[in-house]
gemmi code that builds the backbone of each chain (N, CA, C; Angstrom):
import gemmi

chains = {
    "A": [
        ("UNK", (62.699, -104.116, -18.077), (62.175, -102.909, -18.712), (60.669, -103.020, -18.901)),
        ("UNK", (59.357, -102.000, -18.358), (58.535, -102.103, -18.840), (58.499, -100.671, -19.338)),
        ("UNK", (57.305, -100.573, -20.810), (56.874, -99.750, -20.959), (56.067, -99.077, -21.096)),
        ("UNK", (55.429, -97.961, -20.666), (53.981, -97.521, -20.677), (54.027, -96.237, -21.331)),
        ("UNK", (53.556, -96.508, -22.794), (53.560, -95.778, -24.106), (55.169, -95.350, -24.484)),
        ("UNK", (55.392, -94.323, -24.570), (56.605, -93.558, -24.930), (58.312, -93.975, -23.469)),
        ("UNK", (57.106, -94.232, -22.189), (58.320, -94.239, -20.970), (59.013, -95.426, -20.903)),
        ("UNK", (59.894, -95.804, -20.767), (60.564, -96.828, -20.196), (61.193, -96.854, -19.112)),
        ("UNK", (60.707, -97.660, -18.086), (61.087, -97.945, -16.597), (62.063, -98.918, -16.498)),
        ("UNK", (62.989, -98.826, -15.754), (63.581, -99.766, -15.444), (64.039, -99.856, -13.776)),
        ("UNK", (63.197, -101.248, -12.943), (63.887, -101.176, -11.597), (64.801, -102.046, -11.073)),
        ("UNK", (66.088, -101.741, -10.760), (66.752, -102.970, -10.529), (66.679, -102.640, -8.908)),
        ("UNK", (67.382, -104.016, -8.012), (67.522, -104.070, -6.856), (69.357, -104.320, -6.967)),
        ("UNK", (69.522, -103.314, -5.863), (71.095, -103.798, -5.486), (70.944, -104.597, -3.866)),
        ("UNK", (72.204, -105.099, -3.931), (72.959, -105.956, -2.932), (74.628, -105.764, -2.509)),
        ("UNK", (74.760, -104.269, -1.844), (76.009, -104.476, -1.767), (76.456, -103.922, -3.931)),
        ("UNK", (77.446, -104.354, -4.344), (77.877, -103.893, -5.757), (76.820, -104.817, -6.627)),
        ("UNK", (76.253, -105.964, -6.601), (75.910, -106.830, -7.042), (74.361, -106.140, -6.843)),
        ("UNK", (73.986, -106.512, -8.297), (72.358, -107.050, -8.642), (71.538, -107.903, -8.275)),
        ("UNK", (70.790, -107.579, -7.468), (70.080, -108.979, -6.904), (68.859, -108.942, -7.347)),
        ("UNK", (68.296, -108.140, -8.545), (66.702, -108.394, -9.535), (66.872, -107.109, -10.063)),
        ("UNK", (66.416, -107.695, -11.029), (66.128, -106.651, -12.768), (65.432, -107.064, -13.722)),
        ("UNK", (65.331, -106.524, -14.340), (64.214, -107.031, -15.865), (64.906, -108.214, -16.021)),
        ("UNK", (66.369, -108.447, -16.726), (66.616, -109.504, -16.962), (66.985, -110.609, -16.425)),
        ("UNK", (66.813, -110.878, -14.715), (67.131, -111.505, -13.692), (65.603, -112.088, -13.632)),
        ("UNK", (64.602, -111.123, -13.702), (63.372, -111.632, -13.710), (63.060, -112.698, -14.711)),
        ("UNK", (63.480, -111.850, -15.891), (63.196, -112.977, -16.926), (63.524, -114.432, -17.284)),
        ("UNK", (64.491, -114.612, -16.240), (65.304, -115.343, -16.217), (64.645, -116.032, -15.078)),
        ("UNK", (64.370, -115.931, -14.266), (63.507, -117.143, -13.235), (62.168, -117.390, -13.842)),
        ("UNK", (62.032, -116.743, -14.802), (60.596, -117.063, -15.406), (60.792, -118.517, -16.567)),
        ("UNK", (61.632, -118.055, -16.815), (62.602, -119.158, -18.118), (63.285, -120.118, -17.368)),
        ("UNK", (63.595, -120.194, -16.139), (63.908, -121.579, -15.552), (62.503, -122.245, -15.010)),
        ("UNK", (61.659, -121.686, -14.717), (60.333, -121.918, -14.100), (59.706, -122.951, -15.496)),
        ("UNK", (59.789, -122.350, -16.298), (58.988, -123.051, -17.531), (60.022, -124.329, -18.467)),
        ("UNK", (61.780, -123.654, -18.217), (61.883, -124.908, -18.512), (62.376, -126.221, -17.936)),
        ("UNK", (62.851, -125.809, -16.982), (63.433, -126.891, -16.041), (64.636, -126.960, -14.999)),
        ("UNK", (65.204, -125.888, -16.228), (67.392, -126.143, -16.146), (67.450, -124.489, -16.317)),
        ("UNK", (68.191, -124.410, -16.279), (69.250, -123.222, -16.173), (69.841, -123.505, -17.108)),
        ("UNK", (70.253, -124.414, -18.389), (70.723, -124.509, -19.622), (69.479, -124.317, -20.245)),
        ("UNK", (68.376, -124.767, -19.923), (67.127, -124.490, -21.212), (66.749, -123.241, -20.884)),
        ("UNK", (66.795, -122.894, -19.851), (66.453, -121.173, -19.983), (67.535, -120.492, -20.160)),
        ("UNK", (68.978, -120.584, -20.034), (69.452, -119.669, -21.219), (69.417, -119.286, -22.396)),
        ("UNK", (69.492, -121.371, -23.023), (69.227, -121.285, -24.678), (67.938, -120.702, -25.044)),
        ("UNK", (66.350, -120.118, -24.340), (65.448, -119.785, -24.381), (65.700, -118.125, -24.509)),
        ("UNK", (67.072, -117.860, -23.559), (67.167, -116.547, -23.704), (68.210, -115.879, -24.262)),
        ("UNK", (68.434, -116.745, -25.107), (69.756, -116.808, -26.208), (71.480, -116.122, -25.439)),
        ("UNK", (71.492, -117.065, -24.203), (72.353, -116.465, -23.209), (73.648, -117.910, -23.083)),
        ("UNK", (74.812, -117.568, -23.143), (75.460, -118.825, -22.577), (75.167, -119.415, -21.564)),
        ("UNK", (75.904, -120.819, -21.316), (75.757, -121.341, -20.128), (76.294, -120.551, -19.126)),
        ("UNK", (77.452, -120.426, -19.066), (78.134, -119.598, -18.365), (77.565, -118.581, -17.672)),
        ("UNK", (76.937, -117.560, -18.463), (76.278, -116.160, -18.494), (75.616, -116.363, -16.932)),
        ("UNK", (74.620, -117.792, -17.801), (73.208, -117.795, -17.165), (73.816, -118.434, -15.933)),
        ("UNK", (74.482, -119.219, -15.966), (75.041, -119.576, -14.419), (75.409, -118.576, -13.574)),
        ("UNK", (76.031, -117.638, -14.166), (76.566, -116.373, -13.014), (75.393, -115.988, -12.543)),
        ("UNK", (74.119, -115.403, -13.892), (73.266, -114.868, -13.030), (72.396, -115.369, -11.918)),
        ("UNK", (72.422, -117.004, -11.940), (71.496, -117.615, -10.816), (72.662, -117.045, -9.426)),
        ("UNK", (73.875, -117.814, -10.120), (74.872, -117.218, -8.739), (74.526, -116.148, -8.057)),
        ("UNK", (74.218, -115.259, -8.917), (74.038, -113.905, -8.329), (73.369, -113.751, -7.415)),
        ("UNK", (71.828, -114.357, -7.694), (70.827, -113.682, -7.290), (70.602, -114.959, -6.093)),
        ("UNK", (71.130, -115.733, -6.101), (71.237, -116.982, -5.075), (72.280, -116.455, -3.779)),
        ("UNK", (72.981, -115.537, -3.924), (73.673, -114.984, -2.943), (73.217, -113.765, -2.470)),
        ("UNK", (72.186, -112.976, -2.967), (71.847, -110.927, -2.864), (70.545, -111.490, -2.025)),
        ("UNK", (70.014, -112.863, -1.616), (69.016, -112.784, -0.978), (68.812, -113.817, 0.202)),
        ("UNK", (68.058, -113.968, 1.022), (68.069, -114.254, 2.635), (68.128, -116.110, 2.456)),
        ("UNK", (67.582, -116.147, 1.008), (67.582, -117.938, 0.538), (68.201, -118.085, -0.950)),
        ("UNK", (68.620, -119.392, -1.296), (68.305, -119.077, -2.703), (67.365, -119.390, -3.393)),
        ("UNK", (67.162, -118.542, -4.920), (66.201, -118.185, -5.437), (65.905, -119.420, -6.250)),
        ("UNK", (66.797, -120.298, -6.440), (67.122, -121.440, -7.418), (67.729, -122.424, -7.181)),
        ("UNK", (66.998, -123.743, -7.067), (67.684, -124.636, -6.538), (68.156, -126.036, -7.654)),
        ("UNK", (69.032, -126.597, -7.573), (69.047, -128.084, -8.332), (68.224, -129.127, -8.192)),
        ("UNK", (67.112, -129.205, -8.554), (66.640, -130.861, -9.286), (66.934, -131.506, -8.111)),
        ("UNK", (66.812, -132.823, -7.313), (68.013, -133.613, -7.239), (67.659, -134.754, -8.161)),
        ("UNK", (68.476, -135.621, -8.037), (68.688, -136.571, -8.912), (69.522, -136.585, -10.451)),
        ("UNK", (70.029, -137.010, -11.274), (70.597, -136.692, -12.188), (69.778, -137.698, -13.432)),
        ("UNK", (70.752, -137.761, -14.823), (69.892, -138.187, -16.048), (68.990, -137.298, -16.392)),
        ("UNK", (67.912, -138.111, -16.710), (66.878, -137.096, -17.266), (66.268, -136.051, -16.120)),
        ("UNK", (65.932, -136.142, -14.805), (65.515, -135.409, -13.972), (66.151, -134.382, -13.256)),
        ("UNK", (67.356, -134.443, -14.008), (68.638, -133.303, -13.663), (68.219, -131.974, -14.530)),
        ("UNK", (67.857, -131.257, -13.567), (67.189, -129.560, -14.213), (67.318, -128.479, -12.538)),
        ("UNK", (66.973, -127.797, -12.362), (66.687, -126.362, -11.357), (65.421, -125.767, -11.250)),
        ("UNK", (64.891, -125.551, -10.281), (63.752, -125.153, -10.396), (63.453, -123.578, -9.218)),
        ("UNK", (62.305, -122.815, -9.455), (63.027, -121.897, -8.888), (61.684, -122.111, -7.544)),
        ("UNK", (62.468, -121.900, -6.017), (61.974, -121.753, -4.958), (60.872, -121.669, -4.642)),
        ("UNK", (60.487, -121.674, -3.471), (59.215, -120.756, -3.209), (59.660, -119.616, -2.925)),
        ("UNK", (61.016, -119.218, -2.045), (61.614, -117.663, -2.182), (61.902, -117.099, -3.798)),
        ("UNK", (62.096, -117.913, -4.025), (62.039, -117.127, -5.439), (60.946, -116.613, -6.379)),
        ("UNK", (59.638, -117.606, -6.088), (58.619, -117.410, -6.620), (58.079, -115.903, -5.577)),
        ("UNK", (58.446, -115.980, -4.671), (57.804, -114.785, -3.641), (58.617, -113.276, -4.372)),
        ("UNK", (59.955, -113.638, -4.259), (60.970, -112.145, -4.979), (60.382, -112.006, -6.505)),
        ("UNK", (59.624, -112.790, -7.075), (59.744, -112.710, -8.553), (58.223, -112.357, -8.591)),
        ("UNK", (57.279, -112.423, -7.553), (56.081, -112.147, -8.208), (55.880, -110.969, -6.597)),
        ("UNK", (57.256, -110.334, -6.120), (57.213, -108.945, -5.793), (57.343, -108.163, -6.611)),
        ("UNK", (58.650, -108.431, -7.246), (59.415, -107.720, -8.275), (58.394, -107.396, -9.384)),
        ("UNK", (57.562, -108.276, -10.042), (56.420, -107.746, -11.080), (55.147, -106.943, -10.244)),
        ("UNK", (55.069, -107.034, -8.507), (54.369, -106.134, -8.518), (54.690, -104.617, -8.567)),
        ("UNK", (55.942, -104.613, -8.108), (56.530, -103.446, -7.785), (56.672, -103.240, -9.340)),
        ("UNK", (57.032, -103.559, -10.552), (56.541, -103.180, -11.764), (55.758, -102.277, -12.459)),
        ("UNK", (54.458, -103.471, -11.588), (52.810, -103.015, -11.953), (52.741, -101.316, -11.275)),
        ("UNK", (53.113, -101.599, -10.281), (52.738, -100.568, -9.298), (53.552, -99.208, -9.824)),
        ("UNK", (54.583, -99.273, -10.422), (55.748, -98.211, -11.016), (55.130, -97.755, -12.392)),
        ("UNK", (54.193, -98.720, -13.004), (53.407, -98.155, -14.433), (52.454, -97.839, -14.194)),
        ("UNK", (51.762, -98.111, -12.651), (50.412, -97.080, -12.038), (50.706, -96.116, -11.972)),
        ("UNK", (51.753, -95.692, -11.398), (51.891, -94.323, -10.630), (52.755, -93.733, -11.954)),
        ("UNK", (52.947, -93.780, -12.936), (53.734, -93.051, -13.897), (52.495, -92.630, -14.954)),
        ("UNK", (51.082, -93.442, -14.869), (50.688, -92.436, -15.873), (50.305, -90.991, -15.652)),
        ("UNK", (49.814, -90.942, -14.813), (49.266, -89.353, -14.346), (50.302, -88.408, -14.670)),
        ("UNK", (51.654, -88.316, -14.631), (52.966, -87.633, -14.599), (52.913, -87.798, -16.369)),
        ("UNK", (52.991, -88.993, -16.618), (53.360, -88.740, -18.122), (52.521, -88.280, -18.931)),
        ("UNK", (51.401, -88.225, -18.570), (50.577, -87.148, -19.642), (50.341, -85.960, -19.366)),
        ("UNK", (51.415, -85.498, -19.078), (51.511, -84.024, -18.712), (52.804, -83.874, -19.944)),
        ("UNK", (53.883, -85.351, -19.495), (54.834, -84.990, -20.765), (54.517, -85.465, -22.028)),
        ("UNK", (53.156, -85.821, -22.094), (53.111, -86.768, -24.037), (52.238, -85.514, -24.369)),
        ("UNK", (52.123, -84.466, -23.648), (51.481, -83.210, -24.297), (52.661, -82.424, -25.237)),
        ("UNK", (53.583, -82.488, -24.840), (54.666, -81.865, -25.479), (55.697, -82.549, -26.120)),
        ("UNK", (55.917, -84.477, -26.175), (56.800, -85.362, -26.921), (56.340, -85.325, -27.737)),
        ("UNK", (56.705, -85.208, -29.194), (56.566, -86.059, -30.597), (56.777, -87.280, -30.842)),
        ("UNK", (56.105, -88.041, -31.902), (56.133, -89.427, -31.961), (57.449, -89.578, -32.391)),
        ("UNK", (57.765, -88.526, -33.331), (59.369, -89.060, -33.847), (60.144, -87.569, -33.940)),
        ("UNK", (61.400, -87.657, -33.751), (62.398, -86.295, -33.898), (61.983, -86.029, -35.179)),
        ("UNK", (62.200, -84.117, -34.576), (62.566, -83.507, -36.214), (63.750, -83.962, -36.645)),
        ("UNK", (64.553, -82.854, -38.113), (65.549, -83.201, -38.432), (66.448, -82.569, -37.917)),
        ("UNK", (67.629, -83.169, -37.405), (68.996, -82.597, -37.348), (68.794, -80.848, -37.697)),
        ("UNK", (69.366, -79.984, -36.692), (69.428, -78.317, -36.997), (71.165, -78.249, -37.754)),
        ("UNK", (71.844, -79.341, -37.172), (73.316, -79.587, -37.483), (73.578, -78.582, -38.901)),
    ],
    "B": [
        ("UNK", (69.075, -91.763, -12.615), (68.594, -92.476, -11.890), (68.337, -92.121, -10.302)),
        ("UNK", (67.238, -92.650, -10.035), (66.883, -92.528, -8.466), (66.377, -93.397, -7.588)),
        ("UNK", (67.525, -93.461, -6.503), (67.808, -94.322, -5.436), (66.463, -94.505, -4.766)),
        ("UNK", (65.916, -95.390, -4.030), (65.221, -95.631, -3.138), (65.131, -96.710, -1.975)),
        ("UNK", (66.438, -96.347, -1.211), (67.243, -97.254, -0.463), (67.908, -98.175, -1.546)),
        ("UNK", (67.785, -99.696, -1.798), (68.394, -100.251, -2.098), (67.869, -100.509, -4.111)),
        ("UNK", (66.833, -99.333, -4.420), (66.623, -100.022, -5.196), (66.944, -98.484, -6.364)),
        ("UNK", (66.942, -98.958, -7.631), (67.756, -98.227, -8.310), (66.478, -98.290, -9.551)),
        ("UNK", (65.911, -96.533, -9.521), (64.739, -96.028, -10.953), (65.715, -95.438, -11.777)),
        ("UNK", (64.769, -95.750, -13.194), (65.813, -95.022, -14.490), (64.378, -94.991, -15.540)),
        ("UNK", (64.196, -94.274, -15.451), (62.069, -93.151, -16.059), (63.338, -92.760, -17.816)),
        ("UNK", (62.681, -93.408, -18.614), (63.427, -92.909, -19.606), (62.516, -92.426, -21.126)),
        ("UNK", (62.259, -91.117, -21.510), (60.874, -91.122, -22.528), (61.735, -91.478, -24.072)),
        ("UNK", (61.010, -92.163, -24.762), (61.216, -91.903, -26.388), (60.518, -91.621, -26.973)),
        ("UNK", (61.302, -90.834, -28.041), (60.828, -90.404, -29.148), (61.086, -91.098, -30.310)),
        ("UNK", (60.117, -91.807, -30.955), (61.134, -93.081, -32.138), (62.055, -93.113, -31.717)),
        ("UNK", (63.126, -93.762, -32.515), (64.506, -94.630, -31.813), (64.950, -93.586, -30.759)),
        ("UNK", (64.751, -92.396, -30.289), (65.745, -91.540, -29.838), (65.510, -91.038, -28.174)),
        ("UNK", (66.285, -90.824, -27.267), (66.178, -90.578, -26.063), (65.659, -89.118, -25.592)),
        ("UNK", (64.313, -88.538, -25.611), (63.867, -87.549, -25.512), (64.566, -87.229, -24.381)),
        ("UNK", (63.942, -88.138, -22.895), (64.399, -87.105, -21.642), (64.658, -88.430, -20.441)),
        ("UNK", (65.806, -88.334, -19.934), (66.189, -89.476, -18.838), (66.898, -88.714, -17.806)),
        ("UNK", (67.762, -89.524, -17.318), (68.423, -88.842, -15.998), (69.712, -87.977, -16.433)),
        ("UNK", (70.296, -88.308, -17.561), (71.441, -87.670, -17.973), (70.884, -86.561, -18.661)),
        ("UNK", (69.787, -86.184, -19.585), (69.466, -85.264, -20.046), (68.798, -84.161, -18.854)),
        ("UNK", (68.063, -84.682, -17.851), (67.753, -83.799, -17.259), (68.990, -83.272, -16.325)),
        ("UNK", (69.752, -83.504, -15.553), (71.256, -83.407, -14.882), (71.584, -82.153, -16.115)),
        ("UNK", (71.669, -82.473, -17.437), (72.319, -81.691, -18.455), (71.537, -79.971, -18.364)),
        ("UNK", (69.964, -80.305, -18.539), (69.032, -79.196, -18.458), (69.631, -78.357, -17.353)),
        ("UNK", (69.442, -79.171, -15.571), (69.970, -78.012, -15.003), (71.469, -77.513, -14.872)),
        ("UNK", (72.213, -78.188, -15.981), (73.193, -77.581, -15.528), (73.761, -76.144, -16.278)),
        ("UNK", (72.500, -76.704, -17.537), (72.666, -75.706, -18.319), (72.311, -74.519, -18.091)),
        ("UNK", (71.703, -74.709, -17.058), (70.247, -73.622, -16.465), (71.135, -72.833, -15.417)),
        ("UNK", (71.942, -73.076, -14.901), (73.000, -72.953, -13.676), (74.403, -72.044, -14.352)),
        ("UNK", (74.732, -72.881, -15.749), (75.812, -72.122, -15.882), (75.779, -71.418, -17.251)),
        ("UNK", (74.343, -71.503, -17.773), (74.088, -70.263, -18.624), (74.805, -70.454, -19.799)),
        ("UNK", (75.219, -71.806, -20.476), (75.937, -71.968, -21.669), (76.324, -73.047, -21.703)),
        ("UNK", (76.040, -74.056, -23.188), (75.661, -75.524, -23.128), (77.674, -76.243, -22.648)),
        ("UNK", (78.828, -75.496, -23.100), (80.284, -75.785, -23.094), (80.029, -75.653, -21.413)),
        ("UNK", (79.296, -74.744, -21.061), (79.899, -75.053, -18.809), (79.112, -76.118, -18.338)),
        ("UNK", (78.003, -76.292, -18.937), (76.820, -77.207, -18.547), (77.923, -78.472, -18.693)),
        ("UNK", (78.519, -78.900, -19.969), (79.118, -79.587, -20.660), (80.548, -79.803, -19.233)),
        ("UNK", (81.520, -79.042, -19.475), (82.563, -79.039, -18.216), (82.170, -79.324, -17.023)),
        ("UNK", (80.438, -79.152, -16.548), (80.225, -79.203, -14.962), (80.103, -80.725, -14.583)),
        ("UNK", (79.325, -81.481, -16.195), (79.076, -82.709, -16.183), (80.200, -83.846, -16.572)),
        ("UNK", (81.429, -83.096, -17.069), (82.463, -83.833, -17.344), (82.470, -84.338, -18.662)),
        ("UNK", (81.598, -83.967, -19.964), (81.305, -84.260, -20.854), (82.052, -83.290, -22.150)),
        ("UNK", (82.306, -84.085, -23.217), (82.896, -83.276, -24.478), (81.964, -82.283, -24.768)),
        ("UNK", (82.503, -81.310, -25.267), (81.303, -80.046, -26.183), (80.515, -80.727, -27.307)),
        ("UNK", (81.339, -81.689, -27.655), (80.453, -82.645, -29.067), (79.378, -83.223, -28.340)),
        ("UNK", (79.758, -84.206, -27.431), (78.840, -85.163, -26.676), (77.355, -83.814, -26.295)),
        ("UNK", (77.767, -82.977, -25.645), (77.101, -82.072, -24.775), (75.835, -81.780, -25.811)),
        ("UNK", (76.692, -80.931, -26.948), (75.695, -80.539, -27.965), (74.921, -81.368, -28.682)),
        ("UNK", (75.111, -82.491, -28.674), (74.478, -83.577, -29.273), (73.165, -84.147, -28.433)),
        ("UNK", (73.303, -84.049, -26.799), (72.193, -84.187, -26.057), (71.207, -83.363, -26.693)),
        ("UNK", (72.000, -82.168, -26.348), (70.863, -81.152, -26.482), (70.168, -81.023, -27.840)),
        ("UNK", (71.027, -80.980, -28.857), (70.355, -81.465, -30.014), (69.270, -82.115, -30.205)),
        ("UNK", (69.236, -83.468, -29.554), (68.422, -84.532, -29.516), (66.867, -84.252, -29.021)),
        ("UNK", (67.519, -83.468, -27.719), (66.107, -83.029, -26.850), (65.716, -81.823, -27.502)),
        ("UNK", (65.887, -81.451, -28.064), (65.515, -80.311, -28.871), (64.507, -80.546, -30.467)),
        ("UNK", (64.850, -81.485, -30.578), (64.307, -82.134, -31.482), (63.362, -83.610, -31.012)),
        ("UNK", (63.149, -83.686, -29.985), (62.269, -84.467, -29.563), (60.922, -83.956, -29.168)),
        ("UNK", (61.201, -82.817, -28.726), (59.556, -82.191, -28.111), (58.839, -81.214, -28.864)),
        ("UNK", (57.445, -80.665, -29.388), (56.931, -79.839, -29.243), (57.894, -78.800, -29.586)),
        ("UNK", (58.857, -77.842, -28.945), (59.422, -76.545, -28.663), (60.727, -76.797, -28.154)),
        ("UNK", (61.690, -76.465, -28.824), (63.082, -76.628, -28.215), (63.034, -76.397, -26.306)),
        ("UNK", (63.932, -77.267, -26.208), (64.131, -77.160, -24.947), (65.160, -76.119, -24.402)),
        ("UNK", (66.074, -75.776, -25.171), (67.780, -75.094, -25.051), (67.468, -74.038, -26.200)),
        ("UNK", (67.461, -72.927, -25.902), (67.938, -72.166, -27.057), (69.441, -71.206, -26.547)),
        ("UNK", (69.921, -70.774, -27.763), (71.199, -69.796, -27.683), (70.383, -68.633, -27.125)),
        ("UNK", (71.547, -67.780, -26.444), (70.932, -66.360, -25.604), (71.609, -65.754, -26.452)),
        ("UNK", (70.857, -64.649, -27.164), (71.237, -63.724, -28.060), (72.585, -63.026, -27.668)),
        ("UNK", (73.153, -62.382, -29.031), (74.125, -61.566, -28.629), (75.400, -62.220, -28.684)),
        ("UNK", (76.662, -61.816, -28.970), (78.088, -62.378, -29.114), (78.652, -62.566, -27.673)),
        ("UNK", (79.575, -62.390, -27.863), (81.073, -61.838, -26.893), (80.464, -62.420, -25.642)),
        ("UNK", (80.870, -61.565, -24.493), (80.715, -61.928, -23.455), (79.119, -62.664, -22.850)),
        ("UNK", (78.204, -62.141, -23.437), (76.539, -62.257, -23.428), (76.377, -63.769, -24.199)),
        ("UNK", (77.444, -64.324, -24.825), (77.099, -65.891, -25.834), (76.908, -66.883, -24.738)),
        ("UNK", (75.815, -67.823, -24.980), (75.409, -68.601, -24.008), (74.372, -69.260, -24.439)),
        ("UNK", (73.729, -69.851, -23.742), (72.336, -70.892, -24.000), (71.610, -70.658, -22.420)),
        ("UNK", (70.089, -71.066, -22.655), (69.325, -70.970, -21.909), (68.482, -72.250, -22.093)),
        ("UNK", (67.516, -72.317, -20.674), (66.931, -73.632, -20.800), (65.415, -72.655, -20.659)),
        ("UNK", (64.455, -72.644, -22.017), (63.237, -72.541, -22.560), (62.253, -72.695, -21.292)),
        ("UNK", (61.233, -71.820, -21.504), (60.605, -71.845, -20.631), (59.414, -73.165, -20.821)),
        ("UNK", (59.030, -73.929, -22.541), (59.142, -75.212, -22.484), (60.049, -76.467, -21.667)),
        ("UNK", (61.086, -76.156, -21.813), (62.342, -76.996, -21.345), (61.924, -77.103, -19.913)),
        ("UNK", (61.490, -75.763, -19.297), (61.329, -75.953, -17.423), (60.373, -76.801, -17.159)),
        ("UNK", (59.014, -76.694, -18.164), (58.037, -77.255, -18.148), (58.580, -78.674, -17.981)),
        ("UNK", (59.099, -79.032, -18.546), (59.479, -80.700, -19.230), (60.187, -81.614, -18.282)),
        ("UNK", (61.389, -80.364, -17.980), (62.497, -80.879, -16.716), (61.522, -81.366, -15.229)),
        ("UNK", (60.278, -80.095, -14.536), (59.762, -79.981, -13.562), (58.958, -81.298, -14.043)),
        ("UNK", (58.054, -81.509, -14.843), (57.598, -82.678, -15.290), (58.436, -83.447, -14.806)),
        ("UNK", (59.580, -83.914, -15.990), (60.234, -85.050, -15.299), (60.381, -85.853, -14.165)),
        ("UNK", (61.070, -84.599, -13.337), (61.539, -84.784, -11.817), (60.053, -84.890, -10.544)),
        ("UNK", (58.967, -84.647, -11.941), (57.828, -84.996, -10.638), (57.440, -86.448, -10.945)),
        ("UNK", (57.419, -86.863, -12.440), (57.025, -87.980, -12.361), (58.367, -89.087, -11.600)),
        ("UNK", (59.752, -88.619, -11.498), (60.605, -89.625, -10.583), (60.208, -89.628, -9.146)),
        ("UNK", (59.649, -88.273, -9.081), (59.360, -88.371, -7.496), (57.923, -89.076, -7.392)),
        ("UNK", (57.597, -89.751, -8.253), (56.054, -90.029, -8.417), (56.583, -91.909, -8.206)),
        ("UNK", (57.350, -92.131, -9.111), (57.639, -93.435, -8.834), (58.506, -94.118, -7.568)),
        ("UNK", (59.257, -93.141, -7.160), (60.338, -93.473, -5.559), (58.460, -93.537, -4.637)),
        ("UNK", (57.571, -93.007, -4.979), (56.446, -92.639, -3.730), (56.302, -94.107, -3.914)),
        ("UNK", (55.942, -94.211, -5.287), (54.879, -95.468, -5.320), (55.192, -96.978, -5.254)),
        ("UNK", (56.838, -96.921, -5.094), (58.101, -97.690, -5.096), (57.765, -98.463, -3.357)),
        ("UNK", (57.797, -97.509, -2.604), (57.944, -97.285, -1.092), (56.882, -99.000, -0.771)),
        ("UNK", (56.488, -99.119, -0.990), (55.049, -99.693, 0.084), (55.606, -101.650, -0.680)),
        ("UNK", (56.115, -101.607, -2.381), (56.684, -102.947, -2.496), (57.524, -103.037, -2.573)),
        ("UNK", (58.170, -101.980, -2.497), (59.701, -102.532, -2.200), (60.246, -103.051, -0.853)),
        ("UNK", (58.925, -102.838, 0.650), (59.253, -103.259, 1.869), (59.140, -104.523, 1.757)),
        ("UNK", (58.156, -105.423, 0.803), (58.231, -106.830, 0.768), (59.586, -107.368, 0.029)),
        ("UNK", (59.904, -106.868, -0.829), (61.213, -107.029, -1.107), (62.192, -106.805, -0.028)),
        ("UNK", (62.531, -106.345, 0.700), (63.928, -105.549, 1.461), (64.129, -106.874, 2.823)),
        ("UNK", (62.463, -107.284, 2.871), (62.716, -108.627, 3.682), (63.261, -109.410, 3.309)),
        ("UNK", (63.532, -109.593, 2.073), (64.279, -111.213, 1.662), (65.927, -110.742, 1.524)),
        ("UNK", (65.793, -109.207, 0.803), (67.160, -108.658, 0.554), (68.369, -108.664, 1.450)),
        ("UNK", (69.292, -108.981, 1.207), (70.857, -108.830, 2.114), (70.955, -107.710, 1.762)),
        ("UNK", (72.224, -107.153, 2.782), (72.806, -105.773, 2.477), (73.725, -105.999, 1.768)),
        ("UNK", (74.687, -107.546, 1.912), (75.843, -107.666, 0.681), (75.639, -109.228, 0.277)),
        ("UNK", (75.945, -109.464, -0.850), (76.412, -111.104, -1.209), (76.533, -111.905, -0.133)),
        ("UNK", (76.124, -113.080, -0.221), (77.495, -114.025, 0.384), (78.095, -114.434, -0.919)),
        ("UNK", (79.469, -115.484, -0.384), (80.137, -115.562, -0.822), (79.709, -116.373, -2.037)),
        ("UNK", (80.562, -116.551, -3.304), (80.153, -117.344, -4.030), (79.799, -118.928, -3.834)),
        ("UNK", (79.004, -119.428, -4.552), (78.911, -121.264, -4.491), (79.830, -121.902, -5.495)),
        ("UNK", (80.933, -121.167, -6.046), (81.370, -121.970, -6.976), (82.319, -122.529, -5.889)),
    ],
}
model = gemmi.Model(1)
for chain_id, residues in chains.items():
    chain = gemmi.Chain(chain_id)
    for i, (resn, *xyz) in enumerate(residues, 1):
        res = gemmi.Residue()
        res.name, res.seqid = resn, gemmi.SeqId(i, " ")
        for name, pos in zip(("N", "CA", "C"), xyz):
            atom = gemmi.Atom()
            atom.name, atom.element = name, gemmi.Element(name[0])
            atom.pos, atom.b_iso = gemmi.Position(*pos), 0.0
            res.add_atom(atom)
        chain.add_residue(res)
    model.add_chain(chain)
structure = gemmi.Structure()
structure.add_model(model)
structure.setup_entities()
């Protein structure tokens, strides 16, 4: 989700039924990037293990490589780190972002001429 | 929401906590606009008369100038109309979606290179 003033954008990518990037898919290679594992970036994104495992699954299958790979080695050096394909899909995906909150201001201040900051009351 | 090959926009405005104007409210506008009374607008979209009136409520109380008003008169003549604000707002809308599918086009081709058309199979 980004937002630019009042709008909220949201772009996901499909694959077939499956999600292969979204706000929170993004956020999520950003949070394995910084912490290591795919367990520290869930607990970072207050997500189960589980959760966060499906979503690497996911997005490790909706694209031509995967986005996320294992560490090797185990003990302490046992973590995931994310690709160089992944670093490429993940710093598309924020341009195509950038580029979706360029092209939305011109349009939206045509509509923040006529939104209010907050609803009236109920006519109910 | 709007498709752009594989990738999926959802342009959504607020008004404090509340959903001024998205893809379901605008769908609602023209349908209201089409069948001249918020209960057909309501039946065309598959939606309760509660649910229905409650959109409109909302957006009505989000902008400047109601968007929906009742069309005068009882009996056969009872109905709703979509404000000649409301057209303003809707045509807005649907230009700024067509504003973001434009501006979508040029990164989403760096994306579509890495993209599959379906999954593979899982790694578990």
């Amino acid at each position: 989700m980004t937002m630019v003033g009042p709008l909220k954008l949201k772009a996901q990518l499909l694959c077939g039924g499956e999600l292969a990037m979204g706000p929170g898919k993004a956020d999520l290679l950003e949070a394995i990037q910084a912490e290591g594992s795919i367990s520290g970036a869930g607990r970072k994104l207050g997500m189960s293990y589980r959760r966060t495992w499906l979503l690497v699954d996911t997005m490790n299958r909706c694209w031509a490589e995967p986005l996320v790979e294992a560490t090797p080695g185990g003990g302490e050096g046992r973590g995931a780190r994310v690709t160089a394909a992944g670093l490429e899909v993940l710093a598309a995906y924020r341009a195509l972002d950038a580029e979706l909150a360029r092209a939305a201001a011109a349009p939206l201040k045509v509509l923040q001429e006529k939104l209010l900051d907050a609803p009236k009351a109920t006519q109910a």
